[in-house]
N, CA, C and O atoms as a GROMACS GRO file, in nm:
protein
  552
    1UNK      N    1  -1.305  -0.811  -1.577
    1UNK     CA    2  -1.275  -0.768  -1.441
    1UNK      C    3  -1.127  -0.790  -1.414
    1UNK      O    4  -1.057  -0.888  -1.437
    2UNK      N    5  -1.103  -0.688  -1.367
    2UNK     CA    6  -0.943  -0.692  -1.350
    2UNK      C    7  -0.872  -0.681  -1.142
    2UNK      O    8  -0.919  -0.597  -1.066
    3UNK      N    9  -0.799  -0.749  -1.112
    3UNK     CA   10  -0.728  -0.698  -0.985
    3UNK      C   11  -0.618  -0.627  -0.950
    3UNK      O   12  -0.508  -0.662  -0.995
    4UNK      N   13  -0.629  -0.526  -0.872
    4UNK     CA   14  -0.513  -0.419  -0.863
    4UNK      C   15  -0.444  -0.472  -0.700
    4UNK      O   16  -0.523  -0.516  -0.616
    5UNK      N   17  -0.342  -0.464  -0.677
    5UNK     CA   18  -0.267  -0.517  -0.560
    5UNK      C   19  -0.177  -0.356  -0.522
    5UNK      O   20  -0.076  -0.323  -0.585
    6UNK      N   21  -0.235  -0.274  -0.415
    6UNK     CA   22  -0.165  -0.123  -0.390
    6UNK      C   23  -0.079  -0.210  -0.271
    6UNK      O   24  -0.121  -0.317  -0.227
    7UNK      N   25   0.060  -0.140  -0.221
    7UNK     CA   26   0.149  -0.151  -0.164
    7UNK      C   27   0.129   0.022  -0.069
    7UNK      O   28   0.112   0.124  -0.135
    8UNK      N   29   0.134   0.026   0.072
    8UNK     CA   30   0.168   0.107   0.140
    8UNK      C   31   0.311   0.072   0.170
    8UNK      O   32   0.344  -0.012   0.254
    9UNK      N   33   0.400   0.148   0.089
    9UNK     CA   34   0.565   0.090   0.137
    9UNK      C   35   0.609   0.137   0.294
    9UNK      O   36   0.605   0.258   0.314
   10UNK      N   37   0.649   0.058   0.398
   10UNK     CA   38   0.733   0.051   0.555
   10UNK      C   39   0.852  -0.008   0.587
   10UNK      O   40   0.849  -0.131   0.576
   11UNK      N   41   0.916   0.020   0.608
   11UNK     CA   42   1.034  -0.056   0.662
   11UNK      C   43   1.052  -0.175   0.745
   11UNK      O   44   1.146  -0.255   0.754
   12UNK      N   45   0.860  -0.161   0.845
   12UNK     CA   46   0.894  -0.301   0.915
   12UNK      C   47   0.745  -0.353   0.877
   12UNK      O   48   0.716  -0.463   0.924
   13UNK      N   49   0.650  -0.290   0.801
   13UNK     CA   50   0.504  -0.375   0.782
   13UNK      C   51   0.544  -0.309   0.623
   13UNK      O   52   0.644  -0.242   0.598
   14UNK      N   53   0.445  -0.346   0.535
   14UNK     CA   54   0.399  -0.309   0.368
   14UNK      C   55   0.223  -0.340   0.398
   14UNK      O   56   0.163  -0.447   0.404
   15UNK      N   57   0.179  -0.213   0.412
   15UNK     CA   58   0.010  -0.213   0.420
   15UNK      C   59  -0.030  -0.260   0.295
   15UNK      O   60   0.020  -0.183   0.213
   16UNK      N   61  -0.106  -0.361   0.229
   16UNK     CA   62  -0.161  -0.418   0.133
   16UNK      C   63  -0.315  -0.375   0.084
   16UNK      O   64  -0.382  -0.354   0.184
   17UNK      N   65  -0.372  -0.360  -0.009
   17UNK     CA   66  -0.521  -0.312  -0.005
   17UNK      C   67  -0.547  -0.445  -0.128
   17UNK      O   68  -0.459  -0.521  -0.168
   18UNK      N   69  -0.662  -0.445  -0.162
   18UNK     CA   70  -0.703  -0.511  -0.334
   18UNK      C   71  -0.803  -0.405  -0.380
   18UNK      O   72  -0.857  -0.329  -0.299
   19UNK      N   73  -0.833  -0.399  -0.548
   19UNK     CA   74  -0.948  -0.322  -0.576
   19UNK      C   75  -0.928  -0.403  -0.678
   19UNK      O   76  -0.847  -0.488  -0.716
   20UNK      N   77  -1.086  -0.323  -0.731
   20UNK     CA   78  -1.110  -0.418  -0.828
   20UNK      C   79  -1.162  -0.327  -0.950
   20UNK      O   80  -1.244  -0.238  -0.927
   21UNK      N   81  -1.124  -0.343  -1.054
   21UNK     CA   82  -1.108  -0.197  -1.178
   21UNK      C   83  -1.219  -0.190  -1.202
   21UNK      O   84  -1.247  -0.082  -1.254
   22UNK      N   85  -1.331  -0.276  -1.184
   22UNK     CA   86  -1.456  -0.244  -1.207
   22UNK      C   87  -1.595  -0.193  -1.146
   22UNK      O   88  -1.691  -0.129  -1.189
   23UNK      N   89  -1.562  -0.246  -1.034
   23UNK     CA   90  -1.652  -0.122  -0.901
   23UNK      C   91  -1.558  -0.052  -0.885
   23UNK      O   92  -1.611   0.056  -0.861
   24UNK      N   93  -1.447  -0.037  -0.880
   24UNK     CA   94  -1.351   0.091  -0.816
   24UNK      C   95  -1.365   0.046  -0.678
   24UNK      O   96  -1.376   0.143  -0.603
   25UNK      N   97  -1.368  -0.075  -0.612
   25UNK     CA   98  -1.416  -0.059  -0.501
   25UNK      C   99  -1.238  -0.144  -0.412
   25UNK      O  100  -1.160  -0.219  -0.470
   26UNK      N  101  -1.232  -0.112  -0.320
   26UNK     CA  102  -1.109  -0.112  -0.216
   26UNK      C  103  -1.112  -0.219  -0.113
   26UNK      O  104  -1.213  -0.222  -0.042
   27UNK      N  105  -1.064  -0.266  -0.102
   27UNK     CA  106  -1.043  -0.383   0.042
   27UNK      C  107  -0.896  -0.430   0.116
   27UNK      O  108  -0.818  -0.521   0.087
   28UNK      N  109  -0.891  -0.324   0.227
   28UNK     CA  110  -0.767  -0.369   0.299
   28UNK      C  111  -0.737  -0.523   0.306
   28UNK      O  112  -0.836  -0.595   0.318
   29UNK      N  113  -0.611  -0.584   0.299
   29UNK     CA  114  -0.594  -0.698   0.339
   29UNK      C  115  -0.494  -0.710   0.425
   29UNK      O  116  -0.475  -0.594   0.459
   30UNK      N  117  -0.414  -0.779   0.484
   30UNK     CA  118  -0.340  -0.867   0.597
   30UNK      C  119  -0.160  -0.765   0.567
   30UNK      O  120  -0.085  -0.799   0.476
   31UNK      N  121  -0.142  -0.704   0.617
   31UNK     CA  122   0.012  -0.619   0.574
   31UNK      C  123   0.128  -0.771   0.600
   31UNK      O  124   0.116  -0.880   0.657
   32UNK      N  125   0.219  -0.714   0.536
   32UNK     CA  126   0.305  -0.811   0.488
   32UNK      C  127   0.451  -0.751   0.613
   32UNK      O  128   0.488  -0.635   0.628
   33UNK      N  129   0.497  -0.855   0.672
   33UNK     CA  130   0.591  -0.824   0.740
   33UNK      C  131   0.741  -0.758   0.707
   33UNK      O  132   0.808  -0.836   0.775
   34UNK      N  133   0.807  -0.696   0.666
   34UNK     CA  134   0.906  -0.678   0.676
   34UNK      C  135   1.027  -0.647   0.751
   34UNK      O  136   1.031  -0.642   0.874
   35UNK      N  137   1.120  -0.629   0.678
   35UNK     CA  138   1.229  -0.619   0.805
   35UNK      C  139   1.342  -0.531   0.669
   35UNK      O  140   1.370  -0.580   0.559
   36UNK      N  141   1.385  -0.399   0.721
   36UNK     CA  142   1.405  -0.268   0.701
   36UNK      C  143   1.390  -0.262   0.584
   36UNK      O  144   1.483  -0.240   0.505
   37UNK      N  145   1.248  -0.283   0.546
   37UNK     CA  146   1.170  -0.271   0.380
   37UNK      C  147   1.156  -0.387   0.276
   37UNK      O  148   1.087  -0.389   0.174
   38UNK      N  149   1.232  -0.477   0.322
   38UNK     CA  150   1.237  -0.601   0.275
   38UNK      C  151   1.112  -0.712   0.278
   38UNK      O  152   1.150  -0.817   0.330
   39UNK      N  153   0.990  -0.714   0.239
   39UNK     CA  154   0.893  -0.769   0.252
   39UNK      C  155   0.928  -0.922   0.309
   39UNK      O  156   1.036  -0.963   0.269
   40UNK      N  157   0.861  -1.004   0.387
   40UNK     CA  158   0.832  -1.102   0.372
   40UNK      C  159   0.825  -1.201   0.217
   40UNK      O  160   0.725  -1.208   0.146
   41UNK      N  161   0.923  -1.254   0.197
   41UNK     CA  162   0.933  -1.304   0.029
   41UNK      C  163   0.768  -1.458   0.057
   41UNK      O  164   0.670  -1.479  -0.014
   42UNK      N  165   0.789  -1.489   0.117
   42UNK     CA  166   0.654  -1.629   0.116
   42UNK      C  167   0.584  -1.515   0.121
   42UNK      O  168   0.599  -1.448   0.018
   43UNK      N  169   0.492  -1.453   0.223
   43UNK     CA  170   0.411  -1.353   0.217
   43UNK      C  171   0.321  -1.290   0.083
   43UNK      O  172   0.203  -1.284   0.048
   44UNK      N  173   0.454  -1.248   0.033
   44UNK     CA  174   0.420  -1.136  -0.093
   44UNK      C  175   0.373  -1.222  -0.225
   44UNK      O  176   0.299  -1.180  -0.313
   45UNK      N  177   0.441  -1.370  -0.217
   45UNK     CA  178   0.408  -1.448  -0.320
   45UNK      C  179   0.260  -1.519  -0.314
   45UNK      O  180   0.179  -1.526  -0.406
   46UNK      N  181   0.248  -1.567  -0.185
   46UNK     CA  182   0.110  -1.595  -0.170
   46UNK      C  183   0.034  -1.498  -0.215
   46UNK      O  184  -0.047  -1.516  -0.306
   47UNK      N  185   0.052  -1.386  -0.156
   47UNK     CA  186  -0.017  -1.294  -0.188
   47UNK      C  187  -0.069  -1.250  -0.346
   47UNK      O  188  -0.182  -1.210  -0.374
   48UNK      N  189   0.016  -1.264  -0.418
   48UNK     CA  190   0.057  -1.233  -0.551
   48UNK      C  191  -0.013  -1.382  -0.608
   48UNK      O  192  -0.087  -1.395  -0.706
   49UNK      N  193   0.004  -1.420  -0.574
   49UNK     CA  194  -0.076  -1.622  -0.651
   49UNK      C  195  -0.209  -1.600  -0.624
   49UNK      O  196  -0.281  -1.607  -0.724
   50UNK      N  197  -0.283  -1.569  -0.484
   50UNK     CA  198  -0.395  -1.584  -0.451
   50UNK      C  199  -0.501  -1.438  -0.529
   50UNK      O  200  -0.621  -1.428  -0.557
   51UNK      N  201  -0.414  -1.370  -0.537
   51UNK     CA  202  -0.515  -1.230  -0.646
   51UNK      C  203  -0.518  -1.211  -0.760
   51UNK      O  204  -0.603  -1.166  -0.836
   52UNK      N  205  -0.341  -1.277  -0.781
   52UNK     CA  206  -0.303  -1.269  -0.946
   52UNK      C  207  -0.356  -1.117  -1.012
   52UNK      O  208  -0.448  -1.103  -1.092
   53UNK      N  209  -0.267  -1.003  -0.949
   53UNK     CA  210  -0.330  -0.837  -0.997
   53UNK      C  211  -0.257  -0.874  -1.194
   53UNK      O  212  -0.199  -0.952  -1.269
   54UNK      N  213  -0.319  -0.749  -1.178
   54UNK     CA  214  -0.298  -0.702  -1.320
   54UNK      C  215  -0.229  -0.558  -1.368
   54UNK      O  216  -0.210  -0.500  -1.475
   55UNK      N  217  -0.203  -0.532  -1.218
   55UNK     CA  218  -0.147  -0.393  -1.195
   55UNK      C  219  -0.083  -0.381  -1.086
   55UNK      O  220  -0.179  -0.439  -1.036
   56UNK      N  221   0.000  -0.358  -0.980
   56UNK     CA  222   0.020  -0.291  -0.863
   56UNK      C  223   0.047  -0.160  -0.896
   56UNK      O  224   0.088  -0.105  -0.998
   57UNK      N  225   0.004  -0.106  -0.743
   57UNK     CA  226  -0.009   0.024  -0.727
   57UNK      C  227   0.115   0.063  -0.619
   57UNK      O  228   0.101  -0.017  -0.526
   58UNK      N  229   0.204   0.130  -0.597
   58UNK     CA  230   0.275   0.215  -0.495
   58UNK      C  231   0.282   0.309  -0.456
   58UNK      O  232   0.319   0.400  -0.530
   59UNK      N  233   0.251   0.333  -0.325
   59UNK     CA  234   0.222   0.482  -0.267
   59UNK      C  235   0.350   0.552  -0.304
   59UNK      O  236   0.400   0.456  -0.362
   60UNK      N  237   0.436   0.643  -0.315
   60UNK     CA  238   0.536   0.747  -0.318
   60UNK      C  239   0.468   0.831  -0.130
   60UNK      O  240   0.364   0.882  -0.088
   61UNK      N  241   0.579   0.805  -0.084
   61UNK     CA  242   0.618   0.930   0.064
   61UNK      C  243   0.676   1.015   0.006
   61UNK      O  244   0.797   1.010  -0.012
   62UNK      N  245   0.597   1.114  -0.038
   62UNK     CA  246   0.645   1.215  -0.085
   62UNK      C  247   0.666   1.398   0.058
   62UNK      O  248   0.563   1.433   0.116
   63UNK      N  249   0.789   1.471   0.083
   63UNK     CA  250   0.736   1.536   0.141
   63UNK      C  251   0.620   1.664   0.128
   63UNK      O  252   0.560   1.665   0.021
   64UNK      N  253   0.596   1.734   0.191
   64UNK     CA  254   0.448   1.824   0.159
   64UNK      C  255   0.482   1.905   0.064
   64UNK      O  256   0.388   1.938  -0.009
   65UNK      N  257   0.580   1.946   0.041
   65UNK     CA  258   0.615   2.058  -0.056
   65UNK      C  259   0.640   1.974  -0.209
   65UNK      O  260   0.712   2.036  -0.288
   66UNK      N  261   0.598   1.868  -0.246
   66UNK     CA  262   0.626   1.758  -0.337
   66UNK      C  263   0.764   1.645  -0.368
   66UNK      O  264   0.781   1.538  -0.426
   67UNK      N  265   0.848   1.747  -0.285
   67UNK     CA  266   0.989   1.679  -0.336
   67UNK      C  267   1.044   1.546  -0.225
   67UNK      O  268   1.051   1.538  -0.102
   68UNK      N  269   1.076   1.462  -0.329
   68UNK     CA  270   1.082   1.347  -0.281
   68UNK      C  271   1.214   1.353  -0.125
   68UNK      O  272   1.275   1.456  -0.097
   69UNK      N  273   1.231   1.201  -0.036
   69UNK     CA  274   1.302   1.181   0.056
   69UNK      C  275   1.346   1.049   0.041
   69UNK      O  276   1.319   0.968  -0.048
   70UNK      N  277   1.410   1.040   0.127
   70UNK     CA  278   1.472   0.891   0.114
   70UNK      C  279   1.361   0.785   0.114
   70UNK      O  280   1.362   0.706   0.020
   71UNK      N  281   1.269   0.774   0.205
   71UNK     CA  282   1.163   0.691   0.205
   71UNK      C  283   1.100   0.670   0.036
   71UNK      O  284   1.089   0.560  -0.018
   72UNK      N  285   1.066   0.797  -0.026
   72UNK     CA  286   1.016   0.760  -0.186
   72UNK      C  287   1.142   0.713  -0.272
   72UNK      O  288   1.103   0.682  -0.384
   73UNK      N  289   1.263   0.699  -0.260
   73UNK     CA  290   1.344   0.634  -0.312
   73UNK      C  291   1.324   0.492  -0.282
   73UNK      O  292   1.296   0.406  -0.366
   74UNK      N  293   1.340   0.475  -0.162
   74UNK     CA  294   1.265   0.313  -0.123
   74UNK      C  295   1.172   0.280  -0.139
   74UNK      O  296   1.149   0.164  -0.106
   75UNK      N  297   1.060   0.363  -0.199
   75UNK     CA  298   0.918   0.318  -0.236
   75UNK      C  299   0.968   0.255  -0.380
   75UNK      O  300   0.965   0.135  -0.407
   76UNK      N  301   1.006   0.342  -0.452
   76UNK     CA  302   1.038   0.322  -0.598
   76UNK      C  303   1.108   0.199  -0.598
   76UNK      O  304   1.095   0.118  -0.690
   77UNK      N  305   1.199   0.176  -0.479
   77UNK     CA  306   1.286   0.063  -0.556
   77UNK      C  307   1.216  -0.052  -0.475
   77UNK      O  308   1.279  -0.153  -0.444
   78UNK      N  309   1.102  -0.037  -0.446
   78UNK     CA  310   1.077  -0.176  -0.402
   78UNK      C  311   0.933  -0.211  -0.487
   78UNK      O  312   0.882  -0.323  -0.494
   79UNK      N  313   0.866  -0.044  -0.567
   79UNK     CA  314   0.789  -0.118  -0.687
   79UNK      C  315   0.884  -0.167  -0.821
   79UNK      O  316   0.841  -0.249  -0.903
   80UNK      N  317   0.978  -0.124  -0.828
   80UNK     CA  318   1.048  -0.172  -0.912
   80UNK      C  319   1.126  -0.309  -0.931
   80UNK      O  320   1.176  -0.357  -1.033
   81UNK      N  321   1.116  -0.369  -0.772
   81UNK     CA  322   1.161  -0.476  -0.749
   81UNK      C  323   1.040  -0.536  -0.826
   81UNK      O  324   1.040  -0.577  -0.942
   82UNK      N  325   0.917  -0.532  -0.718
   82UNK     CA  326   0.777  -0.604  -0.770
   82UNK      C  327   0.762  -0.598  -0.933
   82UNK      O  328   0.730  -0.702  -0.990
   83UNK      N  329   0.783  -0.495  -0.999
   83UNK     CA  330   0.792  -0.517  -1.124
   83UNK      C  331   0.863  -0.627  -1.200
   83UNK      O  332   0.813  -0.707  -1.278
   84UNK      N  333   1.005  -0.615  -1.159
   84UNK     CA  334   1.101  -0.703  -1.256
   84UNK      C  335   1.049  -0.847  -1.154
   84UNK      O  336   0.976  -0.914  -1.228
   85UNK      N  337   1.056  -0.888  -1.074
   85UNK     CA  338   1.043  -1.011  -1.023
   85UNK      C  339   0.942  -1.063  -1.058
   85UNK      O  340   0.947  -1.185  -1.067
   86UNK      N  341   0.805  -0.992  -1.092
   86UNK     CA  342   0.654  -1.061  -1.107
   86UNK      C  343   0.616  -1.018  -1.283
   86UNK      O  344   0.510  -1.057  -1.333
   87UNK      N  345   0.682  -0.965  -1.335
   87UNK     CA  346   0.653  -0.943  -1.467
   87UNK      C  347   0.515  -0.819  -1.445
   87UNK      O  348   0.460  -0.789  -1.551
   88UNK      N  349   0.470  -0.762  -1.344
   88UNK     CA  350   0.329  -0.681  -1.349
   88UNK      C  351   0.373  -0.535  -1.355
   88UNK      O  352   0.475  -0.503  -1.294
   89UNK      N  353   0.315  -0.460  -1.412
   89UNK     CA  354   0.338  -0.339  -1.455
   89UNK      C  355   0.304  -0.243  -1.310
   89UNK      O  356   0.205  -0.272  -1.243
   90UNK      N  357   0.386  -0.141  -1.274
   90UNK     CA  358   0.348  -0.059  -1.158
   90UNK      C  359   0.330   0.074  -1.143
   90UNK      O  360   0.426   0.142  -1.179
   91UNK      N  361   0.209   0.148  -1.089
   91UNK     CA  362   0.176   0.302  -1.144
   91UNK      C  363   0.213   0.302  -0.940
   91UNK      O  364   0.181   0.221  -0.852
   92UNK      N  365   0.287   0.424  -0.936
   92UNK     CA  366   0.353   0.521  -0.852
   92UNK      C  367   0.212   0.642  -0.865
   92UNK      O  368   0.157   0.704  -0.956
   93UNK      N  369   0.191   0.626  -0.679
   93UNK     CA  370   0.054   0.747  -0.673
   93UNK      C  371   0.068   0.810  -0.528
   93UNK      O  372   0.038   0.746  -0.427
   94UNK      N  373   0.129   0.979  -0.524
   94UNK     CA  374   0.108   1.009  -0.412
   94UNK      C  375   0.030   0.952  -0.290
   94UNK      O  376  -0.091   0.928  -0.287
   95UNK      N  377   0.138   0.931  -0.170
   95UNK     CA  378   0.067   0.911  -0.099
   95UNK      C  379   0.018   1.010   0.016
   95UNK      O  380  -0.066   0.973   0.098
   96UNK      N  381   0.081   1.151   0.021
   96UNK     CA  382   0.061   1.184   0.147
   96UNK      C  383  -0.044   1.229   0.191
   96UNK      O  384  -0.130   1.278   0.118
   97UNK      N  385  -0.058   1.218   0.351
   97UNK     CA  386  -0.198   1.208   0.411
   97UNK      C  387  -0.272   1.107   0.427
   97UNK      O  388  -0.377   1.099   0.491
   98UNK      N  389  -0.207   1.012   0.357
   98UNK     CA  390  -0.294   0.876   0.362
   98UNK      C  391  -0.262   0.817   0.532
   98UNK      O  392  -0.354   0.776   0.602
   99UNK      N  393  -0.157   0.818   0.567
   99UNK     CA  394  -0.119   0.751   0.689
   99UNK      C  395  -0.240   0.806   0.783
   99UNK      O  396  -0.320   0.726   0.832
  100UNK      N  397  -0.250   0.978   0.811
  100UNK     CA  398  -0.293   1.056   0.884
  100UNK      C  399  -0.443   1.039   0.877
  100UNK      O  400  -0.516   1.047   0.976
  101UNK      N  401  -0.501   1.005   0.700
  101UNK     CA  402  -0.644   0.997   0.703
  101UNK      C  403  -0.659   0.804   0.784
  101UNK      O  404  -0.752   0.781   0.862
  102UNK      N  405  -0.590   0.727   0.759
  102UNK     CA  406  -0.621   0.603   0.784
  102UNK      C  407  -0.634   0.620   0.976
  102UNK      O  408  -0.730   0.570   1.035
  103UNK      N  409  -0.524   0.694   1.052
  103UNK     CA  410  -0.508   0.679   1.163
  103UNK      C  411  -0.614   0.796   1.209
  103UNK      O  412  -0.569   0.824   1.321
  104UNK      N  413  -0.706   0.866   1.193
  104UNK     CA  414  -0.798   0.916   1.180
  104UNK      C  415  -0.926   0.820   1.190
  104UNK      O  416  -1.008   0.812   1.281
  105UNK      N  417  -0.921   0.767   1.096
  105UNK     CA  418  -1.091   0.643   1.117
  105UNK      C  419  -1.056   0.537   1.198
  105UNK      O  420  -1.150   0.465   1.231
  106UNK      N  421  -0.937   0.505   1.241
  106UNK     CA  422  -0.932   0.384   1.358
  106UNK      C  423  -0.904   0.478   1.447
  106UNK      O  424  -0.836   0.420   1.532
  107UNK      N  425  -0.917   0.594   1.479
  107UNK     CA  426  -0.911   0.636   1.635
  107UNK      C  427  -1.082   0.639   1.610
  107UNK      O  428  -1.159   0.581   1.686
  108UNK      N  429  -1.115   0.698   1.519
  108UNK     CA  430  -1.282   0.686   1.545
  108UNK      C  431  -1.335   0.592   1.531
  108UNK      O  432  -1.445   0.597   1.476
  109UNK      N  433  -1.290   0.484   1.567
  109UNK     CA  434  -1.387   0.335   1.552
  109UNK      C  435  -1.338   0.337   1.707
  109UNK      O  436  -1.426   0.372   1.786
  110UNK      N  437  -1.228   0.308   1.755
  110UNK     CA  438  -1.148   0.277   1.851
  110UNK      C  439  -1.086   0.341   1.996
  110UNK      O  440  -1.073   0.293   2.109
  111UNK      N  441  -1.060   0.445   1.951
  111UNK     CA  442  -0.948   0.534   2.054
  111UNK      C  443  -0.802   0.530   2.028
  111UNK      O  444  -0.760   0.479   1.924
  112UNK      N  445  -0.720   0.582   2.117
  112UNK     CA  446  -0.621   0.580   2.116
  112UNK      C  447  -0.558   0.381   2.096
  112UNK      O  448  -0.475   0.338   2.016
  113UNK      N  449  -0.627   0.315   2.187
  113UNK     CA  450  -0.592   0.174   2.206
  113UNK      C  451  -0.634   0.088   2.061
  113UNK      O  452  -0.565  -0.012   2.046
  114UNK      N  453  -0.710   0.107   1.980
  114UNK     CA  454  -0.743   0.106   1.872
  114UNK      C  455  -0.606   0.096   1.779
  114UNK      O  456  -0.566   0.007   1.704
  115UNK      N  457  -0.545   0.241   1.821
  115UNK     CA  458  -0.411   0.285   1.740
  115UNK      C  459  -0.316   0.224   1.757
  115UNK      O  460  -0.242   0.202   1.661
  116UNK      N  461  -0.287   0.179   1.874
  116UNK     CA  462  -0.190   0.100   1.933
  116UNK      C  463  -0.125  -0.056   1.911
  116UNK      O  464  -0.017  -0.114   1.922
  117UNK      N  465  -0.307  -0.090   1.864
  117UNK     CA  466  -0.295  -0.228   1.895
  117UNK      C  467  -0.276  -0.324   1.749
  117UNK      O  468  -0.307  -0.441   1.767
  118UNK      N  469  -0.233  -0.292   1.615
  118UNK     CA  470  -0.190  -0.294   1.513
  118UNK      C  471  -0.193  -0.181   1.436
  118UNK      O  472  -0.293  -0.116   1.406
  119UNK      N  473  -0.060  -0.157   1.400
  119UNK     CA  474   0.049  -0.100   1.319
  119UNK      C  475  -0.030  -0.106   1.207
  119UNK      O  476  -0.093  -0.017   1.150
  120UNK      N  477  -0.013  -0.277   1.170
  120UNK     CA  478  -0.025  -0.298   1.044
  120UNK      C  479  -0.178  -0.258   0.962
  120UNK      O  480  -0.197  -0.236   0.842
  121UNK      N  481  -0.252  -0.258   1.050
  121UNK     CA  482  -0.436  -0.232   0.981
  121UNK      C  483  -0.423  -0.060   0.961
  121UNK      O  484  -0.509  -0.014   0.886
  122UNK      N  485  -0.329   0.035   1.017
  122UNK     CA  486  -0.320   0.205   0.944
  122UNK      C  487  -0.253   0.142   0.816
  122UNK      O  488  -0.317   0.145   0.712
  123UNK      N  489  -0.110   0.077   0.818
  123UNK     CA  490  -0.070   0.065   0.705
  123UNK      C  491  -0.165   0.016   0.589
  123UNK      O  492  -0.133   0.049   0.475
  124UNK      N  493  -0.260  -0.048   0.604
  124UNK     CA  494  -0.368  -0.127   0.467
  124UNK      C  495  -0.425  -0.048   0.511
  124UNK      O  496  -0.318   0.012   0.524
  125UNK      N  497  -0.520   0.042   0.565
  125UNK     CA  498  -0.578   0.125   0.505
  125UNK      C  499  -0.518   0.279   0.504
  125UNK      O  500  -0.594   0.375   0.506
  126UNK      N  501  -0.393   0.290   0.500
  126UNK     CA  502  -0.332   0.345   0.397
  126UNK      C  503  -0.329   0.312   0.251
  126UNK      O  504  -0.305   0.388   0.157
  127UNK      N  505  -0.358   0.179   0.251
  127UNK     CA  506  -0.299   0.118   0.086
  127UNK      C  507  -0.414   0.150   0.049
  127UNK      O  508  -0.412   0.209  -0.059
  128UNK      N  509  -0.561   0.131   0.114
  128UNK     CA  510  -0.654   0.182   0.049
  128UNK      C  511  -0.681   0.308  -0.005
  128UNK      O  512  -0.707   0.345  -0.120
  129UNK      N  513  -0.668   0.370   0.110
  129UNK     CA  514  -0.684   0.530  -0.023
  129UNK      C  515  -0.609   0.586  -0.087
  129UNK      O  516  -0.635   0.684  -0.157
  130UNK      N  517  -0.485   0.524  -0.069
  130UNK     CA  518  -0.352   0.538  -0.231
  130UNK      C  519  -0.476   0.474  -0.352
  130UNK      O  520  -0.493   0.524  -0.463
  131UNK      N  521  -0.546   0.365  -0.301
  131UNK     CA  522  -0.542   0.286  -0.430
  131UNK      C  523  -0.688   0.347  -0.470
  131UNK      O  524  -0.736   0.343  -0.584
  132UNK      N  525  -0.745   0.401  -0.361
  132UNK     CA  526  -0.896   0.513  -0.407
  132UNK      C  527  -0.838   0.636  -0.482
  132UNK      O  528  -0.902   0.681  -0.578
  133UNK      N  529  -0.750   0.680  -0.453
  133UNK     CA  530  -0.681   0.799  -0.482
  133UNK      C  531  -0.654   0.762  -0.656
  133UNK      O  532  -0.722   0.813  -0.746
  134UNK      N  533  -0.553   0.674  -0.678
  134UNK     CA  534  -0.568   0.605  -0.835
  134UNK      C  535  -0.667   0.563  -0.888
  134UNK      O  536  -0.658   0.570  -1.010
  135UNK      N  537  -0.764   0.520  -0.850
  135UNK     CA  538  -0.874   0.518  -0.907
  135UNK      C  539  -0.964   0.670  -0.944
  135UNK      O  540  -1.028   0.688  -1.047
  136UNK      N  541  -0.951   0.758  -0.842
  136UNK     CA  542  -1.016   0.901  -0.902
  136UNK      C  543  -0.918   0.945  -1.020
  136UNK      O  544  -0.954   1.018  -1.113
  137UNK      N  545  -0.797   0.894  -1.006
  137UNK     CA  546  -0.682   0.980  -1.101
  137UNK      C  547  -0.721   0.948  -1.263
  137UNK      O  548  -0.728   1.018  -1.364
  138UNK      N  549  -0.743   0.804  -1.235
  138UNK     CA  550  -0.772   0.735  -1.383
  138UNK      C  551  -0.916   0.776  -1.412
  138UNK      O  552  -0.970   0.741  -1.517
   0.00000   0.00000   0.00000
């Protein structure tokens, strides 16, 4: 059994998910604070100690027509950070639509006030269906 750690990359939250390579199965967790993309460094390490992945995953903001923007440049360089700093290998997986499908099922649990009232729970379950999305890919 293996743990995968997906990253929804933000400038002021990083939506977090876990899965697990052997149900394929997904679980938002707690988004990591940042400040203009810069994760929370305690945060990300706890984080990283308490799952110990075997993979991270990073969404790419890619725009609709495929070609990248400044935002997937900052995706890249902040799985690439996670790479060289943690020694863990990182697969890059379209993300778009994920924001739109996540803010979609918390207006339908919720409402509008639902939407409002953390940022950070669209961002993780954004990370989730990046990291469902890699799992159909593989």
């Amino acid at each position: 059994m293996s743990t995968i750690i997906c990253f929804d990359f933000g400038t002021s939250h990083i939506g977090v998910a876990t899965g697990n390579t052997v149900t394929k199965t997904c679980t938002p967790q707690k988004a990591i604070p940042a400040k203009d993309g810069i994760p929370n460094e305690v945060a990300l390490k706890k984080l990283i100690l308490d799952w110990r992945p075997s993979l991270f995953v990073v969404g790419l903001p890619l725009n609709m027509d495929g070609t990248e923007q400044l935002m997937t440049k900052r995706a890249r360089k902040f799985g690439n950070r996670l790479s060289q700093n943690f020694k863990i290998q990182v697969a890059f997986v379209d993300e778009r639509l994920t924001s739109a499908q996540a803010k979609d099922e918390i207006f339908s649990q919720g409402g509008f006030r639902a939407l409002a009232k953390d940022k950070g729970a669209i961002d993780c379950l954004s990370a989730v269906a990046i990291l469902e999305q890699y799992f159909s890919e593989q």
